[in-house]
C-alpha positions as CSV (number, residue, x, y, z in Angstrom):
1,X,-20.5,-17.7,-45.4
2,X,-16.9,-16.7,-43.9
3,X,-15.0,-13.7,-44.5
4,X,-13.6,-13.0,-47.9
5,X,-9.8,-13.9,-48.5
6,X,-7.3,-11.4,-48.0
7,X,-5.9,-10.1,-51.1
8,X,-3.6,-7.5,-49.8
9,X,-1.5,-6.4,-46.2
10,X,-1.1,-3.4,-44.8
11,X,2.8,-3.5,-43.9
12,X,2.7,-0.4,-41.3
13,X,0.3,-2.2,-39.2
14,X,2.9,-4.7,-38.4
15,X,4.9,-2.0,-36.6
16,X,3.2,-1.4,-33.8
17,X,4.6,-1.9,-30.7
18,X,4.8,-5.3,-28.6
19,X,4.5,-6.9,-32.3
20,X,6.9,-9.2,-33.9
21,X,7.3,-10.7,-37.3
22,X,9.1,-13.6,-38.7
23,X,9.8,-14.3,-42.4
24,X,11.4,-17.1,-44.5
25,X,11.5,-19.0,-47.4
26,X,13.8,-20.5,-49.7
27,X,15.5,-17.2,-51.8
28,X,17.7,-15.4,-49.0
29,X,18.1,-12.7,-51.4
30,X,14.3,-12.5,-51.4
31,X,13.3,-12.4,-48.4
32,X,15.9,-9.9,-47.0
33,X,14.0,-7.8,-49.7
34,X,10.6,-8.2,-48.3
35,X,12.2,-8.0,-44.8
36,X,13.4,-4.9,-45.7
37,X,10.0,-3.5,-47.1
38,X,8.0,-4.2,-44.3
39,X,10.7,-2.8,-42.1
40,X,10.9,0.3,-44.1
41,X,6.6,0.5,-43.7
42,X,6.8,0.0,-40.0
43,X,10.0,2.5,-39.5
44,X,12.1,4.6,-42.3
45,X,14.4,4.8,-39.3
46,X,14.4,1.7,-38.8
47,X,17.6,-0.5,-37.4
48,X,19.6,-3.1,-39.5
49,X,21.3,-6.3,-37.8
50,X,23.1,-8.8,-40.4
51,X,24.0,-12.3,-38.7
52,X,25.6,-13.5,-41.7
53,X,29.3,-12.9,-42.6
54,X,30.0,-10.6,-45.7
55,X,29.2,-13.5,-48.2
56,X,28.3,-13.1,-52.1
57,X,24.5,-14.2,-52.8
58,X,22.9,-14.8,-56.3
59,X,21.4,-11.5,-55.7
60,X,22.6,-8.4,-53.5
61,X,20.6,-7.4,-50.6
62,X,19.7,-4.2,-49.0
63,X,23.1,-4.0,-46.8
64,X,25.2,-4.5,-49.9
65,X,23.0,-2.3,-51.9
66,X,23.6,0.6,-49.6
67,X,20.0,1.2,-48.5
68,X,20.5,1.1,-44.7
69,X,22.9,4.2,-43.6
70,X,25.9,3.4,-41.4
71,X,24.9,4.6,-38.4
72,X,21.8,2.0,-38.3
73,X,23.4,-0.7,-39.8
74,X,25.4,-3.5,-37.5
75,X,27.2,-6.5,-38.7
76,X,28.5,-9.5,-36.7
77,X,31.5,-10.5,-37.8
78,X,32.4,-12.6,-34.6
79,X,30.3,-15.7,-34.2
80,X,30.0,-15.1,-30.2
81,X,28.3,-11.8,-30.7
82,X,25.4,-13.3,-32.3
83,X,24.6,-16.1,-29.6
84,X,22.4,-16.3,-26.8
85,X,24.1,-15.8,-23.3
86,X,23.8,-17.5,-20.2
87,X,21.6,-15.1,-17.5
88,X,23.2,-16.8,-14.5
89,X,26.7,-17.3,-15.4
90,X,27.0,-13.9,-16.8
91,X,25.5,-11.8,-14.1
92,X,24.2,-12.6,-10.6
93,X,20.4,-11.4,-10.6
94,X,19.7,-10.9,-7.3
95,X,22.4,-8.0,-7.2
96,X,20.9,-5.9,-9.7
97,X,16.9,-6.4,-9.0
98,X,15.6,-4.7,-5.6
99,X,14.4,-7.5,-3.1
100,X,11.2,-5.8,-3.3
101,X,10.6,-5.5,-6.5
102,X,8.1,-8.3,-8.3
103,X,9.7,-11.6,-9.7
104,X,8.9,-10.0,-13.7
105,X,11.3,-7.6,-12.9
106,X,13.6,-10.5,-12.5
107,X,12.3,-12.3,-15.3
108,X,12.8,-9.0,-17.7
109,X,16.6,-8.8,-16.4
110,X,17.2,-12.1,-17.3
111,X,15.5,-12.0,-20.7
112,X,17.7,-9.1,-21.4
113,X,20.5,-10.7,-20.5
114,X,20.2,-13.8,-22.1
115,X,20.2,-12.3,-25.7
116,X,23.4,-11.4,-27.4
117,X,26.1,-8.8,-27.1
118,X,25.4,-7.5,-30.4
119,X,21.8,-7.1,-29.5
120,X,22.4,-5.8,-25.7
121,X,24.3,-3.0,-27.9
122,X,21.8,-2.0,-30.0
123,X,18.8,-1.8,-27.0
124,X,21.5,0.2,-25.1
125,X,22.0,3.0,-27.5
126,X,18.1,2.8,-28.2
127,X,16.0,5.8,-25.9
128,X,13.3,4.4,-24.0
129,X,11.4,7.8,-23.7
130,X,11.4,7.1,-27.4
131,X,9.1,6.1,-30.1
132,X,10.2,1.9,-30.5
133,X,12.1,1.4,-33.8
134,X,11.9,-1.3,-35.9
135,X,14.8,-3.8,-36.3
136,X,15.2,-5.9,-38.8
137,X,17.6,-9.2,-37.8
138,X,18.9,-10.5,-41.5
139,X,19.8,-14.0,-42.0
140,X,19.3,-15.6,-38.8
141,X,19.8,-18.7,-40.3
142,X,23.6,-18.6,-39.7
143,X,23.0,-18.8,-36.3
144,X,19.9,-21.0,-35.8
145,X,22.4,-24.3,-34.5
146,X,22.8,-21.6,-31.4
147,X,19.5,-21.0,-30.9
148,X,16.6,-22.7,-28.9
149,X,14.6,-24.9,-32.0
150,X,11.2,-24.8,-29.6
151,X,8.7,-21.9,-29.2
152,X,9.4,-22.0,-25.0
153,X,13.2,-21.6,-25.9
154,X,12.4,-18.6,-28.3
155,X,9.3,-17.1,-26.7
156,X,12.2,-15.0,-24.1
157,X,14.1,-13.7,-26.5
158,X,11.4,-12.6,-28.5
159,X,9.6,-10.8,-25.9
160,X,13.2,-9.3,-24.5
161,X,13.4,-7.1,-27.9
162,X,9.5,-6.3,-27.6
163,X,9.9,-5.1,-24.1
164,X,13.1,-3.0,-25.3
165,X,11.3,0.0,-27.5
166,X,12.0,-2.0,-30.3
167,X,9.9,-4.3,-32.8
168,X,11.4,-7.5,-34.1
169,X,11.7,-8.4,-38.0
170,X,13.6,-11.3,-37.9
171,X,14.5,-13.7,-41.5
172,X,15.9,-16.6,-42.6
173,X,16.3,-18.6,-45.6
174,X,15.2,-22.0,-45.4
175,X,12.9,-23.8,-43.4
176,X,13.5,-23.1,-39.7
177,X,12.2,-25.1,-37.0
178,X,9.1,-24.8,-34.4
179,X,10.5,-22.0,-32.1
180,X,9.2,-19.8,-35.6
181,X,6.0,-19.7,-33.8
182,X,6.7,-17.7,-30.7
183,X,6.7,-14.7,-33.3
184,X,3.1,-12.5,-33.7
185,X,2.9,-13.0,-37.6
186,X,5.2,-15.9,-39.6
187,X,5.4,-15.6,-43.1
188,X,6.5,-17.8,-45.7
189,X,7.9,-15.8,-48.9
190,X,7.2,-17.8,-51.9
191,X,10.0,-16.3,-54.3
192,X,12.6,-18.0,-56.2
193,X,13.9,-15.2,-58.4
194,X,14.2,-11.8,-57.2
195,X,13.5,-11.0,-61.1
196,X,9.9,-12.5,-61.0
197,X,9.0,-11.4,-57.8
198,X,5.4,-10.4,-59.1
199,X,4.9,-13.3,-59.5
200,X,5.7,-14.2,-55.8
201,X,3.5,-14.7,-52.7
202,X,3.3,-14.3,-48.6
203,X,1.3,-16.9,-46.7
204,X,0.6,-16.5,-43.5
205,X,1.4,-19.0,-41.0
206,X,0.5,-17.6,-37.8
207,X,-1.2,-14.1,-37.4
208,X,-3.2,-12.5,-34.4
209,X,-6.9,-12.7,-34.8
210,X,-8.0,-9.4,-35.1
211,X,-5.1,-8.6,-37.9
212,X,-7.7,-9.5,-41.0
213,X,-4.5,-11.4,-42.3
214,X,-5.8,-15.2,-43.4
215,X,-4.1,-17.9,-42.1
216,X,-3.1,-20.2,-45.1
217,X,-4.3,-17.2,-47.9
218,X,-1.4,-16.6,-50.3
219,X,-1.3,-12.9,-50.4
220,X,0.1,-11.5,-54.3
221,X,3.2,-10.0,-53.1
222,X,2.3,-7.3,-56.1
223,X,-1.1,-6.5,-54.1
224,X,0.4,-5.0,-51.1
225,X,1.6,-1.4,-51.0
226,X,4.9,-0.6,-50.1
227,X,6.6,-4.0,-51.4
228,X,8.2,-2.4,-54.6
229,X,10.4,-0.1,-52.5
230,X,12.4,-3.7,-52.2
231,X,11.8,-4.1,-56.1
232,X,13.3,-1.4,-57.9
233,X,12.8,-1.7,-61.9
């Protein structure tokens, strides 16, 4: 007989550090919720990065409800700032690594470098003596035609922010492509209407092993604790 389903998920446990979380589905307004939620679990500190343009959506989110204070909120309001850079045009390497250091110290520097100014800025002001703070990257869908679509293309960046004392949330509405999988956990967030949301769902995609998180197992978004700090009545 195998293991019982998961009913449940414990959202702190997805904060711990060298972890990283993707979410999606087809409700932005939705998912930014339970982006925010787990976020929130993980960190109350925790850092806000919107891709998107100020836009209107069917439902407001927690940036244009006022739940993330200014000081950790970022916006990117110029497209550039949101796209990956080039490692070698933008810096010569070998000038900033010690010839005797290892070639991962190489390969950290140029994982750094490759992600975008907006991002760069945010690891900068971060401490590294620090306790690693959550961030939670809000509808990276805007700038998906900039990214790598394969999980060898995404698999840097991700593990850039990781090394950085900071934990990676990142959503998008939509279905995104293969490079999802680079991520620890992916969830899809079956939610149409913000209004019904108890009636809503997280399935697992991809988990790590010894999570307890099923594979495949719809999970009753009501079930886990710490979701309705995204639901006010």
């Amino acid at each position: 007989m195998g293991p019982a389903d998961t009913t449940t998920l414990d959202l702190p446990s997805l904060g711990r550090r060298g972890l990283s979380t993707f979410l999606w589905g087809p409700s932005r307004a939705a998912v930014n919720r339970v982006l925010y939620a787990m976020v929130h679990a993980a960190d109350p500190e925790m850092l806000w990065l919107d891709l998107s343009p100020r836009r209107s959506m069917e439902d407001p989110g927690p940036a244009e409800l006022g739940w993330i204070p200014n000081d950790r909120l970022f916006r990117v309001e110029d497209p550039y700032l949101a796209r990956p850079q080039d490692a070698v045009a933008n810096l010569a390497l070998t000038n900033v690594v010690r010839g005797d250091e290892p070639s991962s110290s190489l390969e950290r520097v140029a994982d750094f470098i490759r992600l975008p100014p907006i991002a760069q800025e945010i690891i900068s002001r971060a401490d590294p003596n620090g306790p690693p703070h959550a961030i939670a990257i809000a509808n990276s869908d805007d700038v998906r035609p900039d990214y790598p679509h394969t999980v060898e293309g995404i698999r840097p960046i991700v593990a850039a922010l990781a090394e950085a004392p900071l934990i990676p949330f990142i959503a998008s509405q939509g279905t995104p492509g293969a490079g999802r999988m680079a991520f620890a956990y992916v969830f899809e967030v079956r939610v149409t209407d913000v209004a019904r949301w108890r009636e809503g769902s997280l399935v697992a995609e991809k988990a790590p092993a010894d999570s307890g998180v099923r594979v495949g197992v719809p999970i009753p978004l009501e079930t886990i604790p710490g979701i309705e700090v995204a639901f006010p009545a």
